[in-house]
N, CA, C and O atoms as a GROMACS GRO file, in nm:
protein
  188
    1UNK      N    1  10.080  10.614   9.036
    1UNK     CA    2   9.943  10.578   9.053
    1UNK      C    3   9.872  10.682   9.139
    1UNK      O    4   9.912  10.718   9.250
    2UNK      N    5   9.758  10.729   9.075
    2UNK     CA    6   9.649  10.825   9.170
    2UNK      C    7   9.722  10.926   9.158
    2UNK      O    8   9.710  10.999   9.256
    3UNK      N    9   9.788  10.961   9.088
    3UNK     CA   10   9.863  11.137   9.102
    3UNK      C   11   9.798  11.239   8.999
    3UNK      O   12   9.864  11.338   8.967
    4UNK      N   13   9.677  11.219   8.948
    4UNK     CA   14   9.624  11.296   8.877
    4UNK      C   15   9.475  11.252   8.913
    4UNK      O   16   9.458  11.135   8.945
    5UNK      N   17   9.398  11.312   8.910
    5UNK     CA   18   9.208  11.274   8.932
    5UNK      C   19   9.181  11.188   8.752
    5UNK      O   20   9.210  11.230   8.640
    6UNK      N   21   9.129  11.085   8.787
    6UNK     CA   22   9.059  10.994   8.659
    6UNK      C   23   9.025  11.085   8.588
    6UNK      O   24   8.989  11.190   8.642
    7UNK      N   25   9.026  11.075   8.461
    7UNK     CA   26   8.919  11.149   8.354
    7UNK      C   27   8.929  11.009   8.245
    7UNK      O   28   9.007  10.913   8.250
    8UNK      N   29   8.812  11.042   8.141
    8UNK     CA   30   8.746  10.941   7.997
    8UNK      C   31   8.760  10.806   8.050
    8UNK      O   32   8.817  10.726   7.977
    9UNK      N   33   8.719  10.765   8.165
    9UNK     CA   34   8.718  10.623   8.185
    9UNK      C   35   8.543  10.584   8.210
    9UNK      O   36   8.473  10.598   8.310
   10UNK      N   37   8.529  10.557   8.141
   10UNK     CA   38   8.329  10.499   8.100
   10UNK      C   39   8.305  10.472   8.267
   10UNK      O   40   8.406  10.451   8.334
   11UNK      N   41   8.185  10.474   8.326
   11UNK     CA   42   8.150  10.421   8.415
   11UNK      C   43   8.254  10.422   8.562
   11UNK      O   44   8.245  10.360   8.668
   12UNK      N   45   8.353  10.523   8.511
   12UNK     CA   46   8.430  10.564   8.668
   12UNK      C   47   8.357  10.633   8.824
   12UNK      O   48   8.365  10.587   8.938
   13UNK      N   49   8.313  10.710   8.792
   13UNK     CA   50   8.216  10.740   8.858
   13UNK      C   51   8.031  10.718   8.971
   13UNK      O   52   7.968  10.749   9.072
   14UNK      N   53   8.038  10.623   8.815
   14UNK     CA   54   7.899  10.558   8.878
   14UNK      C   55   7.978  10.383   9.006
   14UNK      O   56   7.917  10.300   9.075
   15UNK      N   57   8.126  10.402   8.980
   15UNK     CA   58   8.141  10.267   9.040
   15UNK      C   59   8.266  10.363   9.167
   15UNK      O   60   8.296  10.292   9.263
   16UNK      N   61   8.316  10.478   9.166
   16UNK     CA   62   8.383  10.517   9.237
   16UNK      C   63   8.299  10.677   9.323
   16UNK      O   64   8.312  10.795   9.290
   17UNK      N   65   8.256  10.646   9.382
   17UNK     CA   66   8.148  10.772   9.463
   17UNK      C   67   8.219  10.862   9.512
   17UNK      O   68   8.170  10.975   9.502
   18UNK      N   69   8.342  10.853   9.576
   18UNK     CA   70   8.450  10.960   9.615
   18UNK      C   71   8.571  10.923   9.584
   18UNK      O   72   8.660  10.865   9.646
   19UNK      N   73   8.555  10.979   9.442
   19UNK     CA   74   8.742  10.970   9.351
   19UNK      C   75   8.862  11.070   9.441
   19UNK      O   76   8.835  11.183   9.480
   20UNK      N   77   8.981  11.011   9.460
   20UNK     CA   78   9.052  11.119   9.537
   20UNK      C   79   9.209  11.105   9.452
   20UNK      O   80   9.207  11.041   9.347
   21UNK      N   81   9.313  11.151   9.487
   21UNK     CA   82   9.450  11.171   9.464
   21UNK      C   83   9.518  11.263   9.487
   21UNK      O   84   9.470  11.369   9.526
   22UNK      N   85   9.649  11.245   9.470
   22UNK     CA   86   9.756  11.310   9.504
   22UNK      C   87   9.760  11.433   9.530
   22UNK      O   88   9.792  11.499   9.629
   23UNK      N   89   9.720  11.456   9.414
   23UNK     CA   90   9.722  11.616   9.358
   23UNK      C   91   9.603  11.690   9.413
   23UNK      O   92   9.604  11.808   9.449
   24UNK      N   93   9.511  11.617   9.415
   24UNK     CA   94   9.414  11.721   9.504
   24UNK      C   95   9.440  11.720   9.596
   24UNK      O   96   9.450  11.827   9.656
   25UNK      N   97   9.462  11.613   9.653
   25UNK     CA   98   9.502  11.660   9.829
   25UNK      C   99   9.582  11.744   9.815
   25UNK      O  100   9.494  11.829   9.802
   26UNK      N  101   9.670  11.799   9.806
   26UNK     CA  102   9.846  11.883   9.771
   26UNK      C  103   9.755  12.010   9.728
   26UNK      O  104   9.772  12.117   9.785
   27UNK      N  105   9.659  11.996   9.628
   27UNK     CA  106   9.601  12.158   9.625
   27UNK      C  107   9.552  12.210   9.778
   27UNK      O  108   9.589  12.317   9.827
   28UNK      N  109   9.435  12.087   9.862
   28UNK     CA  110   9.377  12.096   9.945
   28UNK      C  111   9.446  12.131  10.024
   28UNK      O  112   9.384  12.207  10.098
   29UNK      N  113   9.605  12.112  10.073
   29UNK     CA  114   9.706  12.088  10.192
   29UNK      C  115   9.731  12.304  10.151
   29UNK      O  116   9.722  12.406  10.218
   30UNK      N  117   9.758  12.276  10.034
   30UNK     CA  118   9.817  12.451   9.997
   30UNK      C  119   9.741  12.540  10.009
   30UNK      O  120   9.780  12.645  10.060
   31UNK      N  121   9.612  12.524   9.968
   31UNK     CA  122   9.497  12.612  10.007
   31UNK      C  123   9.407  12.607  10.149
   31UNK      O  124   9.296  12.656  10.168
   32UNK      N  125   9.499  12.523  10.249
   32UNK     CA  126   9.458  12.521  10.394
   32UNK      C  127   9.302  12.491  10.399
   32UNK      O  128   9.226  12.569  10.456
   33UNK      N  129   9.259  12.376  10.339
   33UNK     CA  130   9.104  12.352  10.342
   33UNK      C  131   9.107  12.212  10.390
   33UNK      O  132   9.026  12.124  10.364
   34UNK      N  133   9.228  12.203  10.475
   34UNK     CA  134   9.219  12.122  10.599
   34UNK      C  135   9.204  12.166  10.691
   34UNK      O  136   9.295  12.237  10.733
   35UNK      N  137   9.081  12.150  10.773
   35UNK     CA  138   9.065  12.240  10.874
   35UNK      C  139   9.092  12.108  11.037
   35UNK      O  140   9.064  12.136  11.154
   36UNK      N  141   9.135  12.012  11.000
   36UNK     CA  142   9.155  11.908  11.079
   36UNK      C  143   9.255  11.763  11.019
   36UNK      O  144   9.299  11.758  10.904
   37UNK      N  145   9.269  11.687  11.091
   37UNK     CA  146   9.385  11.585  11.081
   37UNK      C  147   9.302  11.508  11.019
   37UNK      O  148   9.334  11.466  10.908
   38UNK      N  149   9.149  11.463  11.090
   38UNK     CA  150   9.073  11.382  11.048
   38UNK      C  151   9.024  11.389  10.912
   38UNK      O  152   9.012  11.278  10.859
   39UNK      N  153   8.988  11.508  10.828
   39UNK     CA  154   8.950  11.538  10.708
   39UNK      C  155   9.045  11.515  10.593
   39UNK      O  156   9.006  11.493  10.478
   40UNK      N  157   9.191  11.522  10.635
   40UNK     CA  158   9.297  11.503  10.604
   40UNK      C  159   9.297  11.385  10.592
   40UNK      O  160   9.333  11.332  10.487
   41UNK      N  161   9.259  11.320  10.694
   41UNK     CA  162   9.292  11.160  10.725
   41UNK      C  163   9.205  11.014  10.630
   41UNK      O  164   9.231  10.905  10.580
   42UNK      N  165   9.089  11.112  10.652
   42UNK     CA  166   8.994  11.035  10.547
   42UNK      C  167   9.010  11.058  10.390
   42UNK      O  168   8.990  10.959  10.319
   43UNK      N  169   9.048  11.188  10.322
   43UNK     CA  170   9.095  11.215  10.212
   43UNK      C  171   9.170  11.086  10.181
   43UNK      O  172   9.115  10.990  10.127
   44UNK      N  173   9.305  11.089  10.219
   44UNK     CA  174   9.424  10.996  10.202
   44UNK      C  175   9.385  10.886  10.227
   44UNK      O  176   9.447  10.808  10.153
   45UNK      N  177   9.308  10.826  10.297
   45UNK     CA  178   9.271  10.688  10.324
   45UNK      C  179   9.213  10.623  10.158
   45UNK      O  180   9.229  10.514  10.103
   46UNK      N  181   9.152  10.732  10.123
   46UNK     CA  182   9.075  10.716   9.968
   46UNK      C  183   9.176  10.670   9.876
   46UNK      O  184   9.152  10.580   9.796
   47UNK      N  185   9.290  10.729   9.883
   47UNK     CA  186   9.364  10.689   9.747
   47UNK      C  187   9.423  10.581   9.759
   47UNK      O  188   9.486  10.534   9.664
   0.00000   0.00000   0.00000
């Protein structure tokens, strides 16, 4: 569950305002565009 970002689901978007998962975080963690625990913290809280 959540290990890939949603795609073709009608009306995902207009009902989810900040979609998050696994995998982006894990890009985000590798490409060091955590610049804090907290940004980190709120990401993950999302999924």
């Amino acid at each position: 569950m959540f290990l890939e970002p949603v795609k073709g689901v009608a009306g995902y978007h207009d009902i989810i305002r900040r979609p998050m998962d696994r995998s982006t975080v894990c890009f985000k963690l590798m490409g060091s565009e955590y610049k804090s625990l907290g940004k980190f913290r709120r990401d993950f809280d999302l999924i």
